[in-house]
Backbone as CSV, one residue per row, in Angstrom:
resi,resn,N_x,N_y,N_z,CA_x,CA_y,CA_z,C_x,C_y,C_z
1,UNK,-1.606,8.424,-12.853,-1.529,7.933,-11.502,-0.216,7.193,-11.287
2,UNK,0.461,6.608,-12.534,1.147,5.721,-11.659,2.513,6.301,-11.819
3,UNK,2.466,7.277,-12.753,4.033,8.601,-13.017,3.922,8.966,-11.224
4,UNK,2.469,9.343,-10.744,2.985,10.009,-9.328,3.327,9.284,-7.930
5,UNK,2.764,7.511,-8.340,3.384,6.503,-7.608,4.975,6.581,-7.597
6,UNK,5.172,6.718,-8.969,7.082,5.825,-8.996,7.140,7.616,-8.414
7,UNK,6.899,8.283,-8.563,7.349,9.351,-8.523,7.603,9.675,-6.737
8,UNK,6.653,8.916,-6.239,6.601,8.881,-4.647,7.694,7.531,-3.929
9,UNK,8.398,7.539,-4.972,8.862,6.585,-4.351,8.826,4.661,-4.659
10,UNK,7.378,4.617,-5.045,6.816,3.020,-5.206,7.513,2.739,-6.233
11,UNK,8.015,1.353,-6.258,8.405,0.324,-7.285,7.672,0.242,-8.455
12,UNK,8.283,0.285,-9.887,7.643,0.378,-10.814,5.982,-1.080,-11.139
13,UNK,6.572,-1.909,-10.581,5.949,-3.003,-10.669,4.368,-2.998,-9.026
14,UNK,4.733,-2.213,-8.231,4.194,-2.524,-7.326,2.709,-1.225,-7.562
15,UNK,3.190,-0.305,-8.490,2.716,0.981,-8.223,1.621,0.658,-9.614
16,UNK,1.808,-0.414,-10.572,0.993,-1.044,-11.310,-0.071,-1.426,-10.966
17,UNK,0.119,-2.397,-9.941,-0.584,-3.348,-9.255,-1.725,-1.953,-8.589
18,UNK,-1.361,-0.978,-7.766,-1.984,-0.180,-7.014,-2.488,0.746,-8.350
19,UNK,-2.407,1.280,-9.063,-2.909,1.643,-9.950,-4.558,0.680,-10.831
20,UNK,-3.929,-0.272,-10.997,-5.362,-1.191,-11.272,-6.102,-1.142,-10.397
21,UNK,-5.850,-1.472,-9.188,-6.547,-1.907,-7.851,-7.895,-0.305,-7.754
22,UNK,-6.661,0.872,-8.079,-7.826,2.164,-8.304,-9.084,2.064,-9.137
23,UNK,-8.602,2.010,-10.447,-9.318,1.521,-11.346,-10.520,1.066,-11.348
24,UNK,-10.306,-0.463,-10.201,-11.469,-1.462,-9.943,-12.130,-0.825,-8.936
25,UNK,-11.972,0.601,-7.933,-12.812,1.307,-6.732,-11.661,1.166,-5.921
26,UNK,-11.058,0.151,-5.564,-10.218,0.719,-4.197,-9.402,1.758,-3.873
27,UNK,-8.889,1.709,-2.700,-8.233,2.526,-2.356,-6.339,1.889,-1.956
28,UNK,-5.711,3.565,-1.627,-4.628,2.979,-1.482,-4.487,3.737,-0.059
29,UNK,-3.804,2.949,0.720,-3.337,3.890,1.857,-1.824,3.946,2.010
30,UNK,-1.017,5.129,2.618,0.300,5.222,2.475,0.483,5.537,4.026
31,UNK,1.367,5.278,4.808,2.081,5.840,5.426,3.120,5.106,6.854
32,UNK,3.885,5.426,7.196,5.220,5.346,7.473,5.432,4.804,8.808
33,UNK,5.155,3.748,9.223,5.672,3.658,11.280,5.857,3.964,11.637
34,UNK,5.496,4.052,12.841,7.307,5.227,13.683,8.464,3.833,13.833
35,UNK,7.926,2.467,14.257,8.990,1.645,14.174,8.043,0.233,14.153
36,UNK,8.892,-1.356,14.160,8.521,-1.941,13.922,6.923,-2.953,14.557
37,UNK,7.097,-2.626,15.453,5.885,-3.304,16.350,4.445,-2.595,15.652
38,UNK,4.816,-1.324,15.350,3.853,-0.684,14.919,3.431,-1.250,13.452
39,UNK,4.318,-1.447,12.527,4.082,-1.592,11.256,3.004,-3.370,11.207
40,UNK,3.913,-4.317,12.842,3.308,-5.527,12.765,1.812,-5.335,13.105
41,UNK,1.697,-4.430,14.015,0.364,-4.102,14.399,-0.794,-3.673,13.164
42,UNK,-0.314,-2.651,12.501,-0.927,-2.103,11.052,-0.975,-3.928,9.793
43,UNK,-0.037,-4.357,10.014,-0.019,-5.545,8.787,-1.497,-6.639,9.312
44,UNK,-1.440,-6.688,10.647,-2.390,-7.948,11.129,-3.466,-6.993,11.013
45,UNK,-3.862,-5.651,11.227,-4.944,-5.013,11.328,-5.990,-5.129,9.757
46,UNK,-4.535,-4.372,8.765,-5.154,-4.375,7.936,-5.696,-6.001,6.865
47,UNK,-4.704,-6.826,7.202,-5.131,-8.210,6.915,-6.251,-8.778,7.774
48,UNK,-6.840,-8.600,8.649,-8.043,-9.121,9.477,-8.920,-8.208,8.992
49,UNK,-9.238,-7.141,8.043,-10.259,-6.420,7.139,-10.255,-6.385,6.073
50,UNK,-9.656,-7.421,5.219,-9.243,-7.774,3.984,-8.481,-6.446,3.095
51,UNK,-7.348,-6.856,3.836,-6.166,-5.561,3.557,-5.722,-6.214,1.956
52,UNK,-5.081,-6.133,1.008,-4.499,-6.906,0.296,-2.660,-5.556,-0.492
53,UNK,-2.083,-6.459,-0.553,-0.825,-6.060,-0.905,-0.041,-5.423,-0.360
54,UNK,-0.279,-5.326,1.364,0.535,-5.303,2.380,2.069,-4.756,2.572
55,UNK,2.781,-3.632,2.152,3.969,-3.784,2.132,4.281,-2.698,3.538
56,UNK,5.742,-2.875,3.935,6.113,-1.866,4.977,7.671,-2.705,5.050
């Protein structure tokens, strides 16, 4: 799993973290803004449903 994280791109250190997180049942979700209002919109969304490790 986590050869096809760095492999996508993710930080060696970050793609760790999301790799365990599998492990324990969760999930990961990926994908891209079209621009910034959007990404603020997605960060408060997914933090008001107990989002955790937030990046964009």
């Amino acid at each position: 799993m986590i050869g096809a994280l760095i492999g996508a791109g993710i930080p060696e250190e970050r793609a760790e973290v999301y790799e365990s997180g599998i492990k324990e049942g969760n999930i990961v979700l990926a994908f891209k803004p079209r621009n910034a209002e959007d990404a603020r919109y997605f960060e408060t969304h997914f933090q008001n449903n107990r989002g955790e490790h937030i990046y964009y």
